[in-house]
C-alpha positions in Angstrom: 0.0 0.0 0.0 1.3 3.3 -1.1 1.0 6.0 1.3 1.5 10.0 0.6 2.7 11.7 3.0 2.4 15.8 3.5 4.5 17.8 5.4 6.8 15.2 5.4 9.7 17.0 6.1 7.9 19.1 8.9 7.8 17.9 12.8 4.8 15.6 13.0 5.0 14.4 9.2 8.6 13.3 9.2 7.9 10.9 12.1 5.3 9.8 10.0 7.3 8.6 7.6 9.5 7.1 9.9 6.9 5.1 10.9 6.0 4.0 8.2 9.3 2.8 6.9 9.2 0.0 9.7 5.7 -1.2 8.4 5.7 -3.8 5.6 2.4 -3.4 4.8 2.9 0.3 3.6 5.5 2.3 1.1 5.8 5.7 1.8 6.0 8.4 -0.7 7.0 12.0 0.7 5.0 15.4 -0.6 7.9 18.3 0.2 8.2 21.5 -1.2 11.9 21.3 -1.6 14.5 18.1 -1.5 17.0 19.3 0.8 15.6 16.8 3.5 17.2 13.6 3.7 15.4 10.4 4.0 15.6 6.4 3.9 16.0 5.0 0.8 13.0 2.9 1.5 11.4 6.2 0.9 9.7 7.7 -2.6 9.7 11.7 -2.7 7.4 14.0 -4.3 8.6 17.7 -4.9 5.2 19.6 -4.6 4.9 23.0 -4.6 3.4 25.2 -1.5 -0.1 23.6 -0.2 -2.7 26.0 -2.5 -5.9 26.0 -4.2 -4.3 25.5 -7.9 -1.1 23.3 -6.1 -1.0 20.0 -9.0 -0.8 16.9 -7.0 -1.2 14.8 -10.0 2.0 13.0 -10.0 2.5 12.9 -5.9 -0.6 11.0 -6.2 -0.1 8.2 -8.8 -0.9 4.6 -7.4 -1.4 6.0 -3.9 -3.8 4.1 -1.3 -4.2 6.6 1.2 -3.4 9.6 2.5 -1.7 11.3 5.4 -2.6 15.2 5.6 -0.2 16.5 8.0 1.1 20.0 6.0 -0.9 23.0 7.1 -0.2 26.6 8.2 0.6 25.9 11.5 -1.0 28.3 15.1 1.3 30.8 15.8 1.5 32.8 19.1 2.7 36.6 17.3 0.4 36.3 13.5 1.5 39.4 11.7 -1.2 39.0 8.4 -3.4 41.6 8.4 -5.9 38.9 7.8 -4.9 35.4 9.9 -8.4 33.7 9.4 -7.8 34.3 5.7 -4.7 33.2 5.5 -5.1 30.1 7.4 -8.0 29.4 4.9 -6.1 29.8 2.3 -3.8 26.7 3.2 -6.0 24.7 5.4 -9.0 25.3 3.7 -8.5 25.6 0.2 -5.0 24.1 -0.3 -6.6 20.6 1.8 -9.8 20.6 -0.3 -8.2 20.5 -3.5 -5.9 17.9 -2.6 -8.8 15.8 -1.0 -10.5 16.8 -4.6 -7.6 15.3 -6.3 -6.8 12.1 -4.1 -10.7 11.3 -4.5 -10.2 11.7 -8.9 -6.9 9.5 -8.4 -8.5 6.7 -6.5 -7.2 7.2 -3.0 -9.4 5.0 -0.8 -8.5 7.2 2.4 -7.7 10.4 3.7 -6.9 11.2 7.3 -6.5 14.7 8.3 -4.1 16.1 11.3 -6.6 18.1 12.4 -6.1 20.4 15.6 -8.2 19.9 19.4 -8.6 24.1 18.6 -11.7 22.8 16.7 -13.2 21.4 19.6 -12.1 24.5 21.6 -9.6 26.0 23.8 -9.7 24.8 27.3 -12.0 22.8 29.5 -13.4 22.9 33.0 -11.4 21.0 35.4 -12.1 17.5 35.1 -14.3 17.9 31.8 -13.3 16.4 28.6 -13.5 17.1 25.3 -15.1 14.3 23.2 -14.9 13.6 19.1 -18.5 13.5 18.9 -18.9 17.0 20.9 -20.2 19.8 19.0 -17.1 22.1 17.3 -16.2 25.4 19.5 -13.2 26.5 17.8 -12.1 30.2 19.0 -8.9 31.0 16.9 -8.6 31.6 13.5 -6.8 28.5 13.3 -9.5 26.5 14.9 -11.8 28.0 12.7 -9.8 26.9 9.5 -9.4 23.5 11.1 -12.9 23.2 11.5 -14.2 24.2 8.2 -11.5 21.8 6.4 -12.8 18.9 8.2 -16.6 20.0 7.1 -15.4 20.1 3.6 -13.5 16.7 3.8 -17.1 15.0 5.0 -18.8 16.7 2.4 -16.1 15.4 0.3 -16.7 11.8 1.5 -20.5 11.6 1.8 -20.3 12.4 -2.5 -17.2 10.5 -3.8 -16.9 7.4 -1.5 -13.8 8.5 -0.4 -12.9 8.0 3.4 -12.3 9.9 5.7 -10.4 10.0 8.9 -9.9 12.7 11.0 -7.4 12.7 13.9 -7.7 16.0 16.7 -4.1 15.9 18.7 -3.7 18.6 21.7 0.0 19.4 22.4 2.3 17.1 20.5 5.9 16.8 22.3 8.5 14.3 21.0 12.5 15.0 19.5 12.4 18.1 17.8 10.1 19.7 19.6 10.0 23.9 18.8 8.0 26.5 20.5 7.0 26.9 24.7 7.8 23.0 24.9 11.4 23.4 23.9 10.9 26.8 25.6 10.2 25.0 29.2 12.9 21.9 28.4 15.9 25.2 28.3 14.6 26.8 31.5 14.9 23.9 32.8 18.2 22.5 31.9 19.3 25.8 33.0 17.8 25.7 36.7 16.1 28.6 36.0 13.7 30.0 38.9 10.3 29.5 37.4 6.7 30.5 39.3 4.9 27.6 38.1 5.5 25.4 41.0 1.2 26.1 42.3 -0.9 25.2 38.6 -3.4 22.6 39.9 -5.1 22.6 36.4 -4.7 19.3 34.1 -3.7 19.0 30.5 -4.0 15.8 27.9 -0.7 16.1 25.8 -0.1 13.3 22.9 4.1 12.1 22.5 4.4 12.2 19.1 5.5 8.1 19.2 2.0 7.8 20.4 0.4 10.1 17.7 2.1 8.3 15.2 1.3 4.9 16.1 -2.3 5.6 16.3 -1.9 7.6 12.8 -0.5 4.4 10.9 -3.2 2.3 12.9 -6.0 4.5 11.1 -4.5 4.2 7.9 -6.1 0.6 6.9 -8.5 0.0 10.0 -11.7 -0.9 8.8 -13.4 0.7 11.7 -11.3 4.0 11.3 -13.5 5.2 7.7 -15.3 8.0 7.9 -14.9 8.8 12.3 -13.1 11.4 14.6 -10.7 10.5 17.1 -9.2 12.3 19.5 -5.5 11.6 20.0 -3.9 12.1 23.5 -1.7 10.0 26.0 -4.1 9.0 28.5 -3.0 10.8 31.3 -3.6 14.3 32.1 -0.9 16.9 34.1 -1.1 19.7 36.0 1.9 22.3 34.5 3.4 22.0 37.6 3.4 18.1 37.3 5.1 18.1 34.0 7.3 20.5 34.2 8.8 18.3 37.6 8.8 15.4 35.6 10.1 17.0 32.3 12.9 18.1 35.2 13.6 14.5 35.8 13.3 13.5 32.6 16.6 16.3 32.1 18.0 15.3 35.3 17.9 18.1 36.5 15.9 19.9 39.9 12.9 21.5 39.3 13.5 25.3 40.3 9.5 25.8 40.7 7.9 27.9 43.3 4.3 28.3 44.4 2.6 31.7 42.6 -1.2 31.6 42.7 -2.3 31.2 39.1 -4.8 33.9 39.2 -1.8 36.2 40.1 0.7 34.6 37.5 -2.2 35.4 35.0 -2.0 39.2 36.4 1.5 40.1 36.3 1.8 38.1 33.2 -0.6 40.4 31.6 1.1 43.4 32.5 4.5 42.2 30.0 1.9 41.4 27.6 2.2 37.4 27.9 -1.3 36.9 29.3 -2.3 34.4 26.6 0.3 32.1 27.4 -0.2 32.4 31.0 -3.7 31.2 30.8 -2.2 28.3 28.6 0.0 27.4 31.6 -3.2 28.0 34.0 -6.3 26.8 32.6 -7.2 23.4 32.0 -7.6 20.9 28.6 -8.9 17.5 29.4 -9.0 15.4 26.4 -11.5 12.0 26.3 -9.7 9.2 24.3 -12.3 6.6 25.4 -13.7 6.5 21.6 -10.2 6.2 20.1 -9.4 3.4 22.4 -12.9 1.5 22.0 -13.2 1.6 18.4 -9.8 1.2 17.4 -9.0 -1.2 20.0 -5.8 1.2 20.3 -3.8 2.1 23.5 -1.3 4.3 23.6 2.1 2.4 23.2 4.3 4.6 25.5 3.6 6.3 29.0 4.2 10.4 29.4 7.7 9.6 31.3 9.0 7.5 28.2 7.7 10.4 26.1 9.3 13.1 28.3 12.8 10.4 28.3 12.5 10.3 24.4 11.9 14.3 23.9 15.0 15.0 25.7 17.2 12.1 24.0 16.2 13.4 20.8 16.4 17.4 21.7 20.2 16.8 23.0 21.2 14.6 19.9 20.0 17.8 18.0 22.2 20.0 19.6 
């Protein structure tokens, strides 16, 4: 079984690949926009050009099964376009409904879609969950985009026969990691002093082993067609928990001390870093009882192994 892979040479999409490699069942072809990433020779690449409403995915898609939608304009904390929910449209939107246009004309029997939890919305109350099957609440213009490719990739689905999986992952962490994750993983290799040691709230993060794994197991699961799936690790932490076992993870100490959230979220909106205060603060519970019940999929490695792996692969980086 041929598999295309987009994004491939991006965070999530290159582990796909990866993972795929070790899997006899499936061949891997890569979609990149330039061929200055290296990868196995077991491996088939695709130059494509950037994801877009006229891109030409005619010859990425020759003889492929299924496919792995993993490129997208990514959430970013600073967006300087003067329209953001415009230009995430344009890429998430657009550019992933006329590639799902083209996979269906090819023959492609499925399509999953990395989608984004932002569709089902931003936080939760402590000890809530978000569900698959709960009704979309996305806030961001991200969210949004998310959102309204995954309604066009059902519409796609209920008229061409083409199916359809769609995979929502909260936080991915794993080797490579960029942004507050890799953020947190220097502060604390550096001992720094940090006022997070007081966040009783609980977050559902996914290692990107785990994510993986439970992408390649909806690639030919009969029971995956056409459902939503939430991805996630199965155990929820505080910010205060994972940073302390992050810490150990680094061997290092964790340097944490108790601030009140509700006054962390104060004096960090006074520097302008309110948004990612409440990140730290508030709460995102993720339900993965649907994943695990019709998949019959558990998530192969615990949070520590995850953690252990993250930094392994962030040192050999350096």
């Amino acid at each position: 079984m041929i598999v295309l892979v987009t994004g491939a040479s991006g965070f999530i999409g290159s582990a796909v690949v990866d993972g795929l490699v070790v899997q006899s069942d499936f061949t891997p072809r890569a979609a990149v926009r330039c061929e200055n990433h290296t990868f196995s020779s077991a491996v088939d690449v695709a130059q494509v050009a950037d994801l877009a409403s006229d891109t030409d995915w005619c010859t990425a898609l020759r003889n492929v099964d299924a496919v792995v939608h993993a490129a997208a304009r990514v959430h970013v904390m600073q967006d300087v376009a003067t329209d953001p929910l415009g230009e995430f449209r344009r890429v998430n939107v657009a550019g992933t409904l006329n590639l799902a246009r083209q996979a269906a004309e090819a023959g492609v029997k499925r399509f999953i879609f990395i989608s984004s939890i932002k569709v089902n919305g931003e936080g939760t109350l402590l000890g809530g969950a978000f569900r698959g099957d709960d009704p979309p609440v996305p806030v961001d213009p991200y969210g949004v985009s998310k959102m309204e490719a995954e309604q066009g990739l059902r519409q796609f689905a209920r008229e061409t026969g083409m199916e359809v999986v769609i995979i929502r992952p909260p936080l991915v962490y794993g080797p490579g990691v960029k942004a507050n994750f890799q953020s947190m993983m220097c502060w604390l290799d550096k001992g720094i002093p940090l006022p997070l040691g007081a966040i009783h709230n609980k977050r559902s993060l996914v290692s990107l082993d785990n994510l993986v794994d439970l992408i390649v197991t909806c690639i030919d699961h009969p029971a995956a067609a056409n459902q939503i799936f939430l991805a996630g690790d199965g155990e929820d932490l505080s910010t205060t928990e994972l940073l302390q076992r992050l810490a150990k993870a680094l061997g290092r100490p964790a340097r944490l001390f108790p601030v009140p959230a509700k006054l962390l979220v104060l004096g960090a909106a006074l520097i302008g870093k309110r948004d990612l205060a409440q990140r730290l603060c508030s709460s995102l519970q993720i339900d993965i009882s649907k994943t695990r019940d019709v998949l019959g999929w558990t998530p192969p490695i615990c949070v520590d192994d995850g953690l252990r792996r993250t930094v392994e692969g962030s040192k050999a980086l350096e």
